[in-house]
C-alpha positions as CSV (number, residue, x, y, z in Angstrom):
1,X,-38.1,43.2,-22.7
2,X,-37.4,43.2,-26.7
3,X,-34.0,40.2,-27.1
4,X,-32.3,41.8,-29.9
5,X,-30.1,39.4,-31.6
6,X,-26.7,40.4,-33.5
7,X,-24.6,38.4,-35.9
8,X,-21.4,38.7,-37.0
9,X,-21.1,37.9,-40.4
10,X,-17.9,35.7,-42.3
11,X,-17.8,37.4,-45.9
12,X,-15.9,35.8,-48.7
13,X,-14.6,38.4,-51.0
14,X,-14.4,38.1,-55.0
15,X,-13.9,40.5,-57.7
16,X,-16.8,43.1,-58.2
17,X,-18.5,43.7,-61.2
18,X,-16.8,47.5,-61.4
19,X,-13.4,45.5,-61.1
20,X,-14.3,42.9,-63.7
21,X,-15.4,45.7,-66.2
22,X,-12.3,47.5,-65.7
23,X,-9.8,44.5,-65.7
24,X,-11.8,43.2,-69.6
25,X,-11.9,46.6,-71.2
26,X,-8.0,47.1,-70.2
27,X,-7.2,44.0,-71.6
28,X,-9.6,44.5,-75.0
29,X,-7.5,47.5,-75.3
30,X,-4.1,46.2,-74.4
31,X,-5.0,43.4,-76.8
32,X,-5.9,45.4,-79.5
33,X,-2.8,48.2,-79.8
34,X,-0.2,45.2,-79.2
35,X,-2.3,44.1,-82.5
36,X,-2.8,46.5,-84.7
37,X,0.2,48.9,-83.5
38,X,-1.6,51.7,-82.1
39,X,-0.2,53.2,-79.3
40,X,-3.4,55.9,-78.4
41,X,-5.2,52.7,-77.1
42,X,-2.1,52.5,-74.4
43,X,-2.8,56.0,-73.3
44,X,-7.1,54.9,-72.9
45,X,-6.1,51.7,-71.0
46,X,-3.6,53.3,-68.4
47,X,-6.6,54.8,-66.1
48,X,-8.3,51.6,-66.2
49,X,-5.1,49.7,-64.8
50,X,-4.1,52.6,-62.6
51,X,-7.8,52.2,-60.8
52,X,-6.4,48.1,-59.9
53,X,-3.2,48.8,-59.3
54,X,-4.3,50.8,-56.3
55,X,-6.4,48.1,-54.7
56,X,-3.5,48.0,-52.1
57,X,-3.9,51.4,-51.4
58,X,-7.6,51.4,-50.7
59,X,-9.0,51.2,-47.2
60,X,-9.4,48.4,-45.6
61,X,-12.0,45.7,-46.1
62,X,-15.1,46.3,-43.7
63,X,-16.9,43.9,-41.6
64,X,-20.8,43.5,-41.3
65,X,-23.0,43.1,-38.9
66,X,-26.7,42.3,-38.7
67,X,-29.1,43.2,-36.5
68,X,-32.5,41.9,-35.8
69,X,-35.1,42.8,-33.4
70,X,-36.5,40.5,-32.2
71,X,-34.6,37.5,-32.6
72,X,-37.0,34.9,-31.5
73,X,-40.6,35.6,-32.1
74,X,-43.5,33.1,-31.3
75,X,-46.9,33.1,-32.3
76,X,-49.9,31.4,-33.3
77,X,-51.0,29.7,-36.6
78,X,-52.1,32.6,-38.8
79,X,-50.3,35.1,-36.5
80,X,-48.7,38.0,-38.0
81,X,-45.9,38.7,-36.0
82,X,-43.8,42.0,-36.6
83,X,-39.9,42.2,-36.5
84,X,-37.2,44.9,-37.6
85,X,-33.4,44.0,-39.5
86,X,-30.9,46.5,-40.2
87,X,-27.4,46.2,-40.4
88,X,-24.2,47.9,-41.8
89,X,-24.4,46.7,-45.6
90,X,-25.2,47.9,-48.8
91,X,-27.6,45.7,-49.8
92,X,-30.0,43.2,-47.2
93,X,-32.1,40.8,-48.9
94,X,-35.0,39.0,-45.7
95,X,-35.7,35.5,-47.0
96,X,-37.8,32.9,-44.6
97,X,-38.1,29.5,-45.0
98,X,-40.7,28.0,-46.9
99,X,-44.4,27.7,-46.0
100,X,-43.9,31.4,-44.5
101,X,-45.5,34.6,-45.7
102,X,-43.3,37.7,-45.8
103,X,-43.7,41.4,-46.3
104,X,-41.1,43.7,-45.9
105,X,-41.2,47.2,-45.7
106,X,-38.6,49.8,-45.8
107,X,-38.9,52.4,-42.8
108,X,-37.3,55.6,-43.2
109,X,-34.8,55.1,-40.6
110,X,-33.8,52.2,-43.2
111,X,-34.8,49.4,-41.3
112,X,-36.6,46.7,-42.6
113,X,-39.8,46.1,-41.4
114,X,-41.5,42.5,-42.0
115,X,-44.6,41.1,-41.2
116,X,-44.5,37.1,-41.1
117,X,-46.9,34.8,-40.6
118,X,-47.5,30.9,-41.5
119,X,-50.2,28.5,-41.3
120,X,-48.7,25.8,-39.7
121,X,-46.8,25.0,-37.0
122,X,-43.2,24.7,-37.1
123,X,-39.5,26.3,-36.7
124,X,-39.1,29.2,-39.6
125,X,-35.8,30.7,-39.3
126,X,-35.6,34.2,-40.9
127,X,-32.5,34.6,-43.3
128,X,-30.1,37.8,-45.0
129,X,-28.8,38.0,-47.9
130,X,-25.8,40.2,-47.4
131,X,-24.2,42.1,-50.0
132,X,-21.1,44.9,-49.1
133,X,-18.4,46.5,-51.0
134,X,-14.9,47.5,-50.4
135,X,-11.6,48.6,-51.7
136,X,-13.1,51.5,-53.3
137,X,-15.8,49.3,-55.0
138,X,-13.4,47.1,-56.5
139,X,-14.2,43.7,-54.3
140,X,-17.5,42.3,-53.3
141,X,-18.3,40.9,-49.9
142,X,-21.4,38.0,-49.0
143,X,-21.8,35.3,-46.6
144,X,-19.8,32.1,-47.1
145,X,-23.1,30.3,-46.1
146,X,-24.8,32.4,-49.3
147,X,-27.1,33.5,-45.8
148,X,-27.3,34.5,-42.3
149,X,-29.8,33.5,-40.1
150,X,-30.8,36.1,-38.3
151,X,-33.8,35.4,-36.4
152,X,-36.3,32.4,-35.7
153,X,-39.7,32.3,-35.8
154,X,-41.6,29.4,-33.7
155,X,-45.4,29.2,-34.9
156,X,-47.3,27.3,-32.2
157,X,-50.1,24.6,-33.2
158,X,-54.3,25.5,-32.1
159,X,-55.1,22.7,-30.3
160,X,-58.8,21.7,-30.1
161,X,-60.5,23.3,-27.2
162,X,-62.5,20.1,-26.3
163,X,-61.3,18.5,-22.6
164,X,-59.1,15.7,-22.6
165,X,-60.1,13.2,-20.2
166,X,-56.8,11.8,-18.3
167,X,-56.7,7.8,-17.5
168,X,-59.2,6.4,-15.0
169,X,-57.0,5.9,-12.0
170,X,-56.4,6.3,-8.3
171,X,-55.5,10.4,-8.1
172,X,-52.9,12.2,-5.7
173,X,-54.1,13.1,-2.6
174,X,-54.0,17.1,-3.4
175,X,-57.0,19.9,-4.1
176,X,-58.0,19.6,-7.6
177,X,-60.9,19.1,-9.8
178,X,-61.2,15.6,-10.7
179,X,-64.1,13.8,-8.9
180,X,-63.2,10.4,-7.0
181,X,-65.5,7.9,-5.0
182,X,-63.3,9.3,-1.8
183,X,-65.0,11.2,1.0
184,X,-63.5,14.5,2.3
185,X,-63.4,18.4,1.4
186,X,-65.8,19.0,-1.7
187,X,-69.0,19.8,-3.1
188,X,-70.4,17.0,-4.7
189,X,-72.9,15.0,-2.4
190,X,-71.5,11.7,-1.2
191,X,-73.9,10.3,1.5
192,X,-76.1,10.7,5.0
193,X,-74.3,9.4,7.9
194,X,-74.5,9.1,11.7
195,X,-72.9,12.2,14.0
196,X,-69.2,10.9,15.7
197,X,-67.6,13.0,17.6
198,X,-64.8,14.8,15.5
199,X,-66.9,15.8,13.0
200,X,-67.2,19.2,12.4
201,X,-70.9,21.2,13.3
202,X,-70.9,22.9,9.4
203,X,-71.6,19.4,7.9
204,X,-74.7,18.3,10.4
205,X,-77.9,18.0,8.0
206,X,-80.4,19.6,10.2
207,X,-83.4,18.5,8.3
208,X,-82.6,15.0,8.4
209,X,-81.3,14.7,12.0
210,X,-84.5,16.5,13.5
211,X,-86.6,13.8,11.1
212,X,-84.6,10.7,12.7
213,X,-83.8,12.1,15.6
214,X,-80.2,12.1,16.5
215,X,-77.7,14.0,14.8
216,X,-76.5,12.7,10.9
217,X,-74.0,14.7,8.8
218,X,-73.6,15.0,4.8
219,X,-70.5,13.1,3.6
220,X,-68.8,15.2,0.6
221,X,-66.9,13.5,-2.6
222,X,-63.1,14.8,-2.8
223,X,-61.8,16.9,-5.4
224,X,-58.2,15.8,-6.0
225,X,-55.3,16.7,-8.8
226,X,-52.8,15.1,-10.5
227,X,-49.2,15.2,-12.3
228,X,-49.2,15.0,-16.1
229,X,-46.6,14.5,-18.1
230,X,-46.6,14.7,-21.8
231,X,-43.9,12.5,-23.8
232,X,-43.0,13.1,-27.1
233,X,-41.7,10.9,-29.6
234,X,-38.8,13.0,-31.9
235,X,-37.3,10.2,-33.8
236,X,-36.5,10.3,-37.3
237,X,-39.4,8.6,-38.9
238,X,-39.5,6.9,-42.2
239,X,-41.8,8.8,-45.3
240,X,-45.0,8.2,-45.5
241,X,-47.8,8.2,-43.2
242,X,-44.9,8.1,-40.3
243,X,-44.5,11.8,-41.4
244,X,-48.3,13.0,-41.5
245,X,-48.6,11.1,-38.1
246,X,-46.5,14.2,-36.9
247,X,-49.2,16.7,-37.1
248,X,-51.5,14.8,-34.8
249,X,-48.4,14.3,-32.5
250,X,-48.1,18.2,-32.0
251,X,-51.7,18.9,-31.9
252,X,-52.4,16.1,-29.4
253,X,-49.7,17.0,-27.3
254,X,-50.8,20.6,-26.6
255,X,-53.9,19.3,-26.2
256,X,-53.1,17.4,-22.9
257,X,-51.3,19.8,-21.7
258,X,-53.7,22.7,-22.1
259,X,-56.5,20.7,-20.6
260,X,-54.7,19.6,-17.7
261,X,-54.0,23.0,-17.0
262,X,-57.2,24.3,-17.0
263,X,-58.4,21.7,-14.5
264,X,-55.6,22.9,-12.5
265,X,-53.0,20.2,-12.8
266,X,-49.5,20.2,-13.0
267,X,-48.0,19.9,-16.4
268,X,-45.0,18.9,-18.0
269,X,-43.1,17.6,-20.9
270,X,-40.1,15.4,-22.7
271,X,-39.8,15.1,-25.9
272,X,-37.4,12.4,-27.1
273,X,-35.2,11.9,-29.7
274,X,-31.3,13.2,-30.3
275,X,-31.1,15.5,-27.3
276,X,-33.8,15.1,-24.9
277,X,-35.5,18.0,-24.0
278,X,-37.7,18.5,-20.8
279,X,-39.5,20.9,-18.6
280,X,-40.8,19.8,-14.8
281,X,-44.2,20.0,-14.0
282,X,-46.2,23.1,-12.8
283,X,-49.3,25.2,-13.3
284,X,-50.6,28.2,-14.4
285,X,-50.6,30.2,-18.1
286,X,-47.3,30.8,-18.3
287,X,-46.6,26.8,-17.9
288,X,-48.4,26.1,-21.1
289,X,-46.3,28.7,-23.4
290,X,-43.1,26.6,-21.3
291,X,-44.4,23.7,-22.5
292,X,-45.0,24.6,-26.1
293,X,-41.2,26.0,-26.1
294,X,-39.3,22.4,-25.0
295,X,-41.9,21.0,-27.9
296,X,-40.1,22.7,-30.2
297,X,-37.2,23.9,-28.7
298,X,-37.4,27.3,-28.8
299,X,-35.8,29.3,-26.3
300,X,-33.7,28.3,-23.2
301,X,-36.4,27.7,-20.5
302,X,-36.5,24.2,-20.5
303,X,-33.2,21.5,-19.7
304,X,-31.5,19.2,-22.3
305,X,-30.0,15.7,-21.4
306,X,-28.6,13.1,-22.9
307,X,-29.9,9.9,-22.9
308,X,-33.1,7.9,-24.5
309,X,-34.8,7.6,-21.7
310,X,-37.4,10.0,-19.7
311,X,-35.4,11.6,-16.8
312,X,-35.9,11.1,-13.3
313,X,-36.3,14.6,-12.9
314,X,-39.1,15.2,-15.3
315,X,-41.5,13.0,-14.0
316,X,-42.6,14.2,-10.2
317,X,-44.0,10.5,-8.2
318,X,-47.3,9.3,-9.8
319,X,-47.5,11.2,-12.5
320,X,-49.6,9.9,-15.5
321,X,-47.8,9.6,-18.5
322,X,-49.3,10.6,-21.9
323,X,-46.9,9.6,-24.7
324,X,-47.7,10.1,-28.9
325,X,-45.4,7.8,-31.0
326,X,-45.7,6.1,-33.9
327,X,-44.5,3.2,-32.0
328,X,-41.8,2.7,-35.0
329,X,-38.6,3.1,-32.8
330,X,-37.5,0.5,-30.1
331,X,-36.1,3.4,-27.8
332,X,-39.1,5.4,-27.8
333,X,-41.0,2.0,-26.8
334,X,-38.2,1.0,-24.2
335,X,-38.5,4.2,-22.3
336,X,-42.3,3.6,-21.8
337,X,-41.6,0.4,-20.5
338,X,-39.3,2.1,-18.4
339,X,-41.5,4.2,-16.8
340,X,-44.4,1.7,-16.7
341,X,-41.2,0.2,-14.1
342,X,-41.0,3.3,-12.0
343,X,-44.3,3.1,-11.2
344,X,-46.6,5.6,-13.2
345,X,-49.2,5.1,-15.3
346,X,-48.7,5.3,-18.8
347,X,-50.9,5.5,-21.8
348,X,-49.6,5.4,-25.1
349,X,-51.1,7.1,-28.5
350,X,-50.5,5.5,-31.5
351,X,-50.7,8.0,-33.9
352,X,-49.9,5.8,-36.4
353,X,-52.6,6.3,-39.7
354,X,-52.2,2.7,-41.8
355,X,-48.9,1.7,-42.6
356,X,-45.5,3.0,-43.4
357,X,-45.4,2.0,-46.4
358,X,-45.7,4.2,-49.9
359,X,-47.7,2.7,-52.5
360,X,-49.2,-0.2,-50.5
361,X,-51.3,-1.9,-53.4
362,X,-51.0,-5.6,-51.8
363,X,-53.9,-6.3,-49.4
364,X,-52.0,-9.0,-48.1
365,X,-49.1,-6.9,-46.6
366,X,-52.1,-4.6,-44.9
367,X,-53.8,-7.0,-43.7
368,X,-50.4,-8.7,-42.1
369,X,-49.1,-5.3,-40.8
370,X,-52.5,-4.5,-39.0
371,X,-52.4,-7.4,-37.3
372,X,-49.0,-7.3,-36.1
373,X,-49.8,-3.9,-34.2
374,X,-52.5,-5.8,-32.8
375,X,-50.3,-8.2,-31.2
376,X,-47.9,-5.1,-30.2
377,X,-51.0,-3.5,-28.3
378,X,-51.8,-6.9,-26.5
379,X,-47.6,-7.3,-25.5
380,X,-47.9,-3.4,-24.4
381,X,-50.7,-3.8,-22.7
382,X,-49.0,-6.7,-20.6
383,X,-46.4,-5.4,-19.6
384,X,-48.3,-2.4,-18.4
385,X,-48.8,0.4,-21.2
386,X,-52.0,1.2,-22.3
387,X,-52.0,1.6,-26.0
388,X,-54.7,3.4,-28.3
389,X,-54.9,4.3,-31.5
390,X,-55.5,7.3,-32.9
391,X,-57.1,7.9,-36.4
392,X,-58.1,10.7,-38.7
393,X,-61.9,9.5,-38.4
394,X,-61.8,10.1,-34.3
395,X,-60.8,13.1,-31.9
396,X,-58.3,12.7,-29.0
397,X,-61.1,13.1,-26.1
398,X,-62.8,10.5,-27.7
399,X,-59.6,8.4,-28.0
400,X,-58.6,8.8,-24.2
401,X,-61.9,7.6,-23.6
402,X,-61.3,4.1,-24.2
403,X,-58.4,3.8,-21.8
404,X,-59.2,1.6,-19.0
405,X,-59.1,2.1,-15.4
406,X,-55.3,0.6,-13.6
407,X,-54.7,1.4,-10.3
408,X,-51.5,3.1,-9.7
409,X,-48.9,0.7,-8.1
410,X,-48.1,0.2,-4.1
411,X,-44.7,1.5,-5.2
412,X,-42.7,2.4,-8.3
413,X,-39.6,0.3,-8.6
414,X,-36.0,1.3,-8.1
């Protein structure tokens, strides 16, 4: 189903150019036969005053109204995306924020087609220009904003189709994908043992019993699955390379969560930062366009809290935690201690590219910064958060790779 989204629009009326025209050449005339005594250019200038004078007498001022259909598109990078505007003015001007392409058409039904598209990710809201008449032509209406937004376009980011590998760590005890060292229900070979009663007839290796002469079976590795949640760091983050760090904190993001559902795990996300916004954990194709929604906040399928920290809610027992900061706010890194108390395991990205700093000429202050977020890492890491870094020279499956192996605790604390 097509969301069509209509807006009422405030207009601020002025003079229009018709009534400016009229009210300077009445007065040029007025001026002149008080002037120079000529009473002919009193007859020329009546008209003109007659057409103000009945201002009061006009109709009376319209409203506007825009339409647009759809009002929230999504799409990929490089997507072109189609969307119609029409609405009861006489003149509609389609802007869209920078970074955008645009091309509008003119149907014959006089909508107005446009085709956007952009090549990064982002929120591009679609704006009108608004332009109506009234009182016979004599005032001019627009917005009080100087624009309406009218519609929003949400370009999603391509993440990498390389598999993410998740931390090394003791997994639920559900059907999945992910190989462990435990014996039950799979297909990867785990051992020969001896026959006990129980087992079931399917698993006896015939070959090997009739060699050794009494009954052994073949012991399978499990397959299990596992929770992942995907945290978000939406702080305000100072210029620099804080605010490049953002485009491998989008990408990176999707990333997890689209390889955790194609192994078939559960995925979710919260993204931090002003009003935190979060979606539970679940499976399937449609999960991953939910996801990419509460990432950037378009639509209403995912829940908003207050609060800096992650919500009970939004992170199911044992979940693994997969957060991309720059590591720059104290909330952010109080939250990740927080749930490194509830009992999950957490790894944090540092996405982090030198430091925040413009113009850093001073080797000095480089060297000095480097090693402080060495010494963060080592505190994080006591405490319980596994912190990598996560540079332009590497990928993210080759990151994740680094993260050792913690054992998931007994139980998470209340």
């Amino acid at each position: 189903m097509i969301e069509r989204r209509s807006v009422d629009v405030e207009l601020r009326w002025r003079a229009s150019p018709l009534a400016l025209s009229l009210a300077s050449c009445a007065a040029v005339a007025l001026a002149v036969a008080l002037i120079g005594s000529r009473w002919q250019l009193v007859v020329f200038a009546a008209p003109l005053i007659g057409v103000l004078v009945s201002l009061r007498w006009q109709r009376p001022l319209p409203t506007a109204q825009v339409h647009a259909e759809p009002g929230l598109v999504r799409c990929f990078e490089n997507e072109r995306v189609r969307l119609e505007v029409w609405g009861n003015a006489d003149d509609l001007t389609v802007e869209v924020a920078d970074g955008a392409v645009l091309e509008v058409t003119r149907l014959p039904s006089g909508r107005l087609e446009i085709v956007a598209s952009a090549p990064r990710w982002g929120r591009y809201p679609v704006t009108v220009r608004v332009h109506v008449t009234g009182k016979g032509g004599l005032l001019a209406g627009s917005p009080s904003a100087g624009s309406v937004t009218v519609a929003e376009m949400f370009v999603f980011p391509v993440a990498p189709a390389q598999s993410t590998a998740l931390p090394r760590t003791e997994l639920l005890d559900r059907l999945g994908t992910h190989l462990t060292r435990h014996v039950g229900r799979g297909v990867e070979y785990g051992g020969i043992r001896a026959y006990v009663p129980g087992d079931q007839l399917r698993t006896v290796n015939w070959p090997v019993s009739a060699r050794r002469g009494s009954l052994h079976v073949t012991e399978r590795l499990s397959e299990r699955a596992t929770d992942v949640v995907v945290l978000v760091d939406g702080y305000d983050q100072p210029p620099g390379p804080a605010t490049e760090a953002a485009e491998r904190t989008m990408r990176g993001a999707v990333q997890v969560v689209q390889s955790a559902l194609r192994n078939g795990d559960r995925a979710g996300v919260v993204a931090l930062g002003g009003h935190t916004r979060w979606l539970s954990a679940d499976i399937g194709r449609r999960q991953f366009y939910r996801v990419l929604d509460a990432i950037l906040g378009a639509g209403d399928g995912h829940e908003t809290t207050p609060g800096t920290l992650a919500p009970r809610a939004a992170m199911p027992p044992g979940a693994v935690v997969v957060a991309f900061s720059t590591l720059l706010d104290t909330d952010f890194a109080l939250a990740l201690i927080d749930l490194c108390r509830r009992g999950h395991v957490v790894v944090a990205v540092d996405v982090l590219d030198g430091a925040p700093f413009e113009d850093l000429d001073d080797p000095l202050i480089a060297r000095m910064w480097s090693m402080q977020r060495a010494f963060m890492y080592r505190d994080m890491r006591t405490i319980g958060v596994d912190v990598v870094g996560w540079s332009t020279d590497g990928t993210l499956d080759q990151v994740m790779g680094l993260v050792p192996r913690r054992r998931k605790r007994a139980a998470a604390r209340r």
